[in-house]
N, C-alpha and C positions, 0 to 999 in steps of 0.2 A: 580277484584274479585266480585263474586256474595254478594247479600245481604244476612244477615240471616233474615231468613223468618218464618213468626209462622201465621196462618189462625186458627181463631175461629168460630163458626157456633152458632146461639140463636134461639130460638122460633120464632124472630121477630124483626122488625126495633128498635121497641124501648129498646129491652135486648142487641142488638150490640151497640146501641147507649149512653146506660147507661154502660157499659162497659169499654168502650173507656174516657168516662167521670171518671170512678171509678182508672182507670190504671192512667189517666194523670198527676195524681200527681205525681206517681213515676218519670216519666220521668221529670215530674218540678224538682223535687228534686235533681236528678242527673242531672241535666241542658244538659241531652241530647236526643236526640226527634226521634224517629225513624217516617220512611215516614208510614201513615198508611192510607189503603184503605178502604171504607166502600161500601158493595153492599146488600140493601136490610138487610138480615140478615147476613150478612160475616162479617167477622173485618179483615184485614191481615196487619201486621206490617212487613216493612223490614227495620232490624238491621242494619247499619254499622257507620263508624267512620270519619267524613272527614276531621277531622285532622291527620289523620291516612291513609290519601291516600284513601278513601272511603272503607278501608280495615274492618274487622271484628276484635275485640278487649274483651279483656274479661270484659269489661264495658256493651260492646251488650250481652254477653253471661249471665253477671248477672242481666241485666235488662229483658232481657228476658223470664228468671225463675225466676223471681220474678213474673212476667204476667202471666208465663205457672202456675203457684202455687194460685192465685188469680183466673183465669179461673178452675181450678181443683176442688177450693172450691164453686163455682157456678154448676155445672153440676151435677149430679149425676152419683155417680160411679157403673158400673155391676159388 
């Protein structure tokens, strides 16, 4: 099974890089860590489970939007 996958975009190295720092708790807190990629300005986390068979789990899905809701309040909305 695919990962779940969520890509953020910043102004700049250093807004992806405070980012990824701002989220990591949450994933401390739920002791689980998704793989995440940094390029430049990108962020992209992919979600799944490997006790779960590398499967996707509603653990990924709520740690997920807990991120996507954190990123949401960073951006400005049109």
């Amino acid at each position: 099974m695919k990962p779940l996958k969520r890509k953020y975009s910043f102004s700049n190295f250093e807004e992806a890089i405070a980012f990824i720092d701002r989220v990591a708790s949450i994933f401390s807190r739920e002791n689980h860590h998704p793989k995440i990629t940094n390029f430049y300005n990108t962020v992209e986390f992919a979600y799944f489970t490997t006790s779960a068979n590398n499967s996707i789990t509603e653990l990924d899905h709520k740690i997920a939007n807990e991120v996507e809701v954190i990123y949401q309040t960073l951006t400005p909305q049109s």
